[in-house]
C-alpha positions as CSV (number, residue, x, y, z in Angstrom):
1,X,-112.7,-55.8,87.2
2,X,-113.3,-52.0,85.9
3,X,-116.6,-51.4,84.9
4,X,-116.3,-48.6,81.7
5,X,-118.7,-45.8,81.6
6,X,-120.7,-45.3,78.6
7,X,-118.1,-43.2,77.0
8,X,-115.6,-45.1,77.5
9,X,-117.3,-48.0,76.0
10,X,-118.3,-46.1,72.9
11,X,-114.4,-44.8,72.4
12,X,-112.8,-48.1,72.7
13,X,-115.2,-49.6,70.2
14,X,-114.9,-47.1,67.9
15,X,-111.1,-47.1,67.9
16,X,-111.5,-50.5,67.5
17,X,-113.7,-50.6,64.4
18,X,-112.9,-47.3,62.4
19,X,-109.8,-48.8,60.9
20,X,-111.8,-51.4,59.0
21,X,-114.7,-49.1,58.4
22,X,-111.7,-46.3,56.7
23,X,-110.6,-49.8,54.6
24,X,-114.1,-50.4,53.8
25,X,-114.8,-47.2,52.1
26,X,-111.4,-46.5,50.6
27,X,-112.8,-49.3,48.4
28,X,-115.2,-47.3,46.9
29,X,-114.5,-44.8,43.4
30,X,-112.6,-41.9,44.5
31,X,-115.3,-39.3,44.4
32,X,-117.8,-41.2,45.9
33,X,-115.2,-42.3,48.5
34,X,-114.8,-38.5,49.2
35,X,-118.8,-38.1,50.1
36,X,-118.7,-41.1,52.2
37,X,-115.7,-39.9,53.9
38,X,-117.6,-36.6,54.2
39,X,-120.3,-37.7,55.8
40,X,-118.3,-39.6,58.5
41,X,-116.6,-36.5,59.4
42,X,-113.3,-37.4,58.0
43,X,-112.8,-34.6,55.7
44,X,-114.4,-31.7,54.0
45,X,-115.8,-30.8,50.6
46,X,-112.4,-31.0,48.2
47,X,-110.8,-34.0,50.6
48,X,-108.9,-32.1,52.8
49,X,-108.7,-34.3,56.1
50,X,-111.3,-33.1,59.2
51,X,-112.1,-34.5,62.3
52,X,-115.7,-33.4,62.7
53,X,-118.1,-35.3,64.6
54,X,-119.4,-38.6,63.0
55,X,-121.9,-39.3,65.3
56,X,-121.2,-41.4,68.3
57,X,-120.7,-45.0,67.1
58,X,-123.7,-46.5,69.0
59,X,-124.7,-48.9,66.4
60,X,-120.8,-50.1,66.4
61,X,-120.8,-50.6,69.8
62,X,-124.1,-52.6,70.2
63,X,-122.5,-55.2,67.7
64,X,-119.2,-55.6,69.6
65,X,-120.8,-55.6,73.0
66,X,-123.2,-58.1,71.4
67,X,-119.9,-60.6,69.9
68,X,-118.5,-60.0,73.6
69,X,-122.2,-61.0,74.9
70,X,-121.4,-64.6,73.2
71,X,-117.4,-64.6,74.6
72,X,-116.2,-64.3,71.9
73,X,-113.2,-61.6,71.3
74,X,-114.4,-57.7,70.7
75,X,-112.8,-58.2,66.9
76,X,-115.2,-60.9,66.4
77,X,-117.8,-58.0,65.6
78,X,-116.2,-55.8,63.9
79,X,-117.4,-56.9,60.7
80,X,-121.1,-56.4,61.9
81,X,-120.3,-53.3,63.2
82,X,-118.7,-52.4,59.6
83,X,-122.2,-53.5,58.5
84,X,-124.2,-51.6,60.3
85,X,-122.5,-48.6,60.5
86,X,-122.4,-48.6,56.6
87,X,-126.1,-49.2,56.6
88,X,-126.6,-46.3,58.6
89,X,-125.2,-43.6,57.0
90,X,-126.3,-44.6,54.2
91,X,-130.1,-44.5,55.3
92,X,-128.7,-40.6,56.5
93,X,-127.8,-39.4,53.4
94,X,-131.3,-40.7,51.8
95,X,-132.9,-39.4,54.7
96,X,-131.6,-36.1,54.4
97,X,-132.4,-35.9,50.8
98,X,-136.0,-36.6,51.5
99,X,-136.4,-34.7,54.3
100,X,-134.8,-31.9,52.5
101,X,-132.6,-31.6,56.0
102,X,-129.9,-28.9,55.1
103,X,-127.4,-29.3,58.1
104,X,-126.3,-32.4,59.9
105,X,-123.9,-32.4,63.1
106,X,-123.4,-28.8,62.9
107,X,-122.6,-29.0,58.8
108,X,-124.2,-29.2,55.4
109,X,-126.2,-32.4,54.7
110,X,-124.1,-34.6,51.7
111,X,-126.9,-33.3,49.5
112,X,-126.3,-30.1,50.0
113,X,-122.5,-30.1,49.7
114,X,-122.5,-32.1,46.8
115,X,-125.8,-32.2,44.9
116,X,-128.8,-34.6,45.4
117,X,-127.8,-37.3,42.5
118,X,-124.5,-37.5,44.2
119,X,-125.4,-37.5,47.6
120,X,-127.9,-40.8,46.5
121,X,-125.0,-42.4,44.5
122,X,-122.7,-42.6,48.0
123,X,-125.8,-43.7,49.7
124,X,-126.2,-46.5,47.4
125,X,-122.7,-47.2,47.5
126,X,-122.5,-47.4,51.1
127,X,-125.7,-49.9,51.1
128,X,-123.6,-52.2,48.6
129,X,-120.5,-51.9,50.7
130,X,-122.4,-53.1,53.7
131,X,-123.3,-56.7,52.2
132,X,-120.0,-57.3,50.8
133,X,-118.5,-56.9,54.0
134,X,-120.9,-59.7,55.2
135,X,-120.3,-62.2,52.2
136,X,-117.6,-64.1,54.2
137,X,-119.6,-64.3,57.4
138,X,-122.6,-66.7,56.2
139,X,-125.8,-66.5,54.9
140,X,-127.7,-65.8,58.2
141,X,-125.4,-63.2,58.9
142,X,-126.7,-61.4,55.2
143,X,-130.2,-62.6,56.2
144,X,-130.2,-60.5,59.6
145,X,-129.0,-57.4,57.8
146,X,-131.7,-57.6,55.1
147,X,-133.9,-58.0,57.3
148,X,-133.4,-54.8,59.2
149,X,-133.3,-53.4,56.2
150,X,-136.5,-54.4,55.0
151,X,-137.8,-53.1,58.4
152,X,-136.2,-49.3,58.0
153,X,-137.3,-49.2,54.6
154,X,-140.8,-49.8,56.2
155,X,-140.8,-47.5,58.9
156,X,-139.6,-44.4,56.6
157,X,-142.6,-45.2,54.7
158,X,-144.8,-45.2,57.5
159,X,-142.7,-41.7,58.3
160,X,-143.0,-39.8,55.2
161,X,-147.0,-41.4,55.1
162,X,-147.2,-39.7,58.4
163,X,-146.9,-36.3,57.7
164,X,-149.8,-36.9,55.0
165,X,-152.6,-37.8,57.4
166,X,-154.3,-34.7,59.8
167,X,-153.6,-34.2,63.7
168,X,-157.0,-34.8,64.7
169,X,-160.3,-37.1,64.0
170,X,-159.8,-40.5,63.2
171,X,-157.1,-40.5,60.2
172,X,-154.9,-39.0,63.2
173,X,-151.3,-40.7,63.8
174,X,-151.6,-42.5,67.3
175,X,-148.7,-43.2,69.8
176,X,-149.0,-46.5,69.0
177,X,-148.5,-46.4,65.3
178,X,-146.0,-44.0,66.0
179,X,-144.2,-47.0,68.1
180,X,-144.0,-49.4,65.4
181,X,-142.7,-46.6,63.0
182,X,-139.8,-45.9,65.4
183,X,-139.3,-49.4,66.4
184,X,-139.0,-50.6,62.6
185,X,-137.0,-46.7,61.4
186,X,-134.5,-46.8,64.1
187,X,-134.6,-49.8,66.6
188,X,-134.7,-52.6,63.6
189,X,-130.8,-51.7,63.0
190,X,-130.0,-51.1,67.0
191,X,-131.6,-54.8,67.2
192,X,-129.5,-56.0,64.3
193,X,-126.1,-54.9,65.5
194,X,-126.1,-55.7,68.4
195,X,-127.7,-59.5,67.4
196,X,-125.6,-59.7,64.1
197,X,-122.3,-59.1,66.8
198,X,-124.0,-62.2,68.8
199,X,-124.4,-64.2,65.7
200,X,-120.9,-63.8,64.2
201,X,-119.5,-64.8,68.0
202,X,-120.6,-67.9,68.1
203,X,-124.5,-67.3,70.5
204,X,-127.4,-69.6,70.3
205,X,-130.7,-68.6,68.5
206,X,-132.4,-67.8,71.3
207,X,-129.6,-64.9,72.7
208,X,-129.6,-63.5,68.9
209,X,-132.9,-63.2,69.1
210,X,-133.1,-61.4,72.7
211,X,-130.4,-59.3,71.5
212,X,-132.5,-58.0,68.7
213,X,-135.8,-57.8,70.8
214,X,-133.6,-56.0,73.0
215,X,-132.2,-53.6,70.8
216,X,-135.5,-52.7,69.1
217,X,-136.3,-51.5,72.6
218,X,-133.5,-49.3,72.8
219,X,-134.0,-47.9,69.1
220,X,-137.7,-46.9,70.2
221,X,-136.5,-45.2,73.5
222,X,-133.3,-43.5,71.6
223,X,-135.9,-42.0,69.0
224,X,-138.5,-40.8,71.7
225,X,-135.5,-39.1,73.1
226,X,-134.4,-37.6,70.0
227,X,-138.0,-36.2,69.1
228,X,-137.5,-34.7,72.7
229,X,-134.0,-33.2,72.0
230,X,-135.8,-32.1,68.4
231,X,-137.9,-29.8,69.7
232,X,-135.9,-28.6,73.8
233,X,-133.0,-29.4,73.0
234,X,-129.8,-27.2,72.6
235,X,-129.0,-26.5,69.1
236,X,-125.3,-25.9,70.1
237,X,-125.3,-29.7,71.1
238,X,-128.0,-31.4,68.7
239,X,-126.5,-29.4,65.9
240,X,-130.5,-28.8,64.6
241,X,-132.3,-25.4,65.4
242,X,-133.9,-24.8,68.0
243,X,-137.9,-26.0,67.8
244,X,-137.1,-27.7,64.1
245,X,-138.9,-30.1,64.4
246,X,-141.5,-28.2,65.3
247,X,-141.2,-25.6,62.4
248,X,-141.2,-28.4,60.2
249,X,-144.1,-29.8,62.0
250,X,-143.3,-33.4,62.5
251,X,-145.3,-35.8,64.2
252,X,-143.1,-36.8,67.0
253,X,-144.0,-38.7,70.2
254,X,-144.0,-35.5,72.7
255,X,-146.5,-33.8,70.1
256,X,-148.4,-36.9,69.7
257,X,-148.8,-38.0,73.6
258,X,-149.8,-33.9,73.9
259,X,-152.6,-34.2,71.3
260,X,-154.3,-37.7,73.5
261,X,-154.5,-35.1,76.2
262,X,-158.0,-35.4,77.6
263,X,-157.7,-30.5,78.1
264,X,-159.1,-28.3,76.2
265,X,-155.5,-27.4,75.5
266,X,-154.8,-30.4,73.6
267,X,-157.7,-28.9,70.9
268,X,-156.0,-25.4,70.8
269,X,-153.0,-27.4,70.2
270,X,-154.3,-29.3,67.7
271,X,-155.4,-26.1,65.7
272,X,-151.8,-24.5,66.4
273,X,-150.5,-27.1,64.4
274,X,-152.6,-27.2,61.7
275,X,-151.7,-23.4,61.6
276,X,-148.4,-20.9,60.8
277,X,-148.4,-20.6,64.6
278,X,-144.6,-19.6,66.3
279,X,-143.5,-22.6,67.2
280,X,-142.1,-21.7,70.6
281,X,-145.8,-20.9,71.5
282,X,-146.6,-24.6,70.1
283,X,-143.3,-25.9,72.4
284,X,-144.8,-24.8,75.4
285,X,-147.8,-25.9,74.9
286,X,-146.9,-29.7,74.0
287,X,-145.0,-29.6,77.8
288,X,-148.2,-27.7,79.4
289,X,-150.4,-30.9,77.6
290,X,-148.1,-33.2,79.3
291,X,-145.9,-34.3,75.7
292,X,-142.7,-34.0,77.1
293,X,-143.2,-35.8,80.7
294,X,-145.0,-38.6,78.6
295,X,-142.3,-38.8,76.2
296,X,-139.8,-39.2,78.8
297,X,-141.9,-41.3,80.3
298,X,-142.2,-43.6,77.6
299,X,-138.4,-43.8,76.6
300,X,-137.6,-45.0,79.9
301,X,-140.7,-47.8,79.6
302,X,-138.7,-49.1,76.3
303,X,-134.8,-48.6,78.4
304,X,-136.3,-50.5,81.0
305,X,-136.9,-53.6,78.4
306,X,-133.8,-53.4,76.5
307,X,-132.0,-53.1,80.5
308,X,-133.0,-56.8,81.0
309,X,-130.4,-57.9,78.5
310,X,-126.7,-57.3,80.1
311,X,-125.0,-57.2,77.2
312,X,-126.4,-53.4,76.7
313,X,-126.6,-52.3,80.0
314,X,-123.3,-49.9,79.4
315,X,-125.0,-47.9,77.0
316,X,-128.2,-47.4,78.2
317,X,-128.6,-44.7,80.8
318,X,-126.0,-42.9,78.5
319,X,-128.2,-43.0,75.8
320,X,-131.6,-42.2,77.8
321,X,-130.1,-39.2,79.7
322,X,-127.8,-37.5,77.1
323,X,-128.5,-33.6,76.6
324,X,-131.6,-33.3,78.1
């Protein structure tokens, strides 16, 4: 049998769930139909049809790979991957609001096309969307889904809380807290498509459980590598200036794992971040501190976990490795 490479895997899923997902939101009122559209890249502002770059269906793919997992057929999770996918964006478009990110994929944030009230009306409508497209799949199907919900809501918390607290003494963010802020903001929905896939294929407790164990690794390990990509990354491929993250001054894992440093570097980082410093100057010094080797480091830890489970195996190095 012919083992698909990660991209492979991601189109056939993809193909397979977008015509449910394009059915799913051409339920919605018109206009906010448009900004949900938008923000999947399936048109610009006005309507008029585009094919810009939605993002790369990850999420969908974790819950048919996870309804496969069980043996059942790949349709089997296409309503969890409906789910999910609806749940993410929507968490994007609030995101973006309260981030105040201006650009997304190369274009402007929902927000800023169409106004913040809007852009938090499609958002809401998209979270709505995504339980009635569970309501014929069970109760535990619902359950899993607010669950992960629950847990995103809790790690943006903990995310916006973050950039409240200093970068050094004792009210410092640690790597630690930092991993259950990541594990709960992105891997709590990784875990929950590709478990909710499990669970509507017919899998024991116990594999929808590993699944989501599992996929909770992979969300922490995808985020380290996007804080990574945040601050080397190319901006022609991430779509986000170069050093953003930086300029904005987020506390990301590479800056965080930079700070434990036991240098006197880590100090004159430390007061280059609490300052207006250029943050190319700040970029370096996070890799001299060793931020960027511990980073990788660490996302490979939390792959290595979520590689025990087979069921994600095609997507991991894929995801680990892209653009860096």
């Amino acid at each position: 049998m012919t083992t698909l490479t990660a991209p492979e895997v991601l189109t056939r899923c993809h193909a397979l769930v977008r015509p449910a997902l394009r059915e799913a939101v051409g339920r919605l009122h018109p206009w906010v139909g448009e900004m949900a559209a938008y923000s999947f890249g399936w048109c610009e502002v006005g309507g008029t049809p585009a094919d810009a770059s939605g993002g790369k269906g990850v999420r969908q793919a974790l819950a048919v790979l996870g309804a496969e997992s069980a043996g059942a057929p790949a349709q089997a999770g296409v309503p969890a991957a409906v789910a999910v996918e609806l749940v993410h964006v929507f968490s994007l478009l609030h995101d973006d609001i309260m981030d105040a990110d201006a650009t997304r994929r190369g274009r402007p944030t929902v927000w800023k096309a169409y106004g913040t009230g809007p852009a938090v009306l499609a958002g809401d409508a998209l979270f709505a969307l995504a339980v009635e497209s569970l309501a014929d799949s069970g109760a535990d199907a619902v359950r899993l889904l607010s669950t992960a919900l629950l847990d995103l809501v809790r790690g943006q918390a903990d995310d916006l809380l973050f950039a409240t607290r200093p970068w050094r003494g004792s009210e410092r963010v640690g790597t630690q807290e930092y991993r259950g802020m990541a594990e709960a903001k992105t891997g709590a929905l990784l875990g929950c498509a590709a478990a909710l896939g499990a669970l509507l294929g017919g899998a024991p407790p116990a594999d929808v459980a590993a699944l989501d164990r599992a996929g909770r690794h992979l969300g922490v390990g995808f985020q380290i590598v996007d804080d990574v990509l945040g601050i080397w990354g190319d901006p022609l491929v991430t779509g986000k200036p170069v050093h953003g993250d930086l300029r904005e001054r987020k506390k990301t894992f590479p800056v965080l794992a930079a700070l434990d440093a036991p240098t006197p570097a880590a100090a004159r980082l430390a007061r280059l971040l609490a300052s207006d410093a250029d943050p190319e100057e700040v970029a370096a010094l996070v890799e001299e501190c060793g931020g960027r080797a511990a980073a990788l480091a660490e996302a490979r830890r939390h792959m290595a976990s979520a590689e025990r489970v087979e069921a994600l195996q095609p997507l991991l190095d894929h995801l680990l490795r892209r653009d860096l």
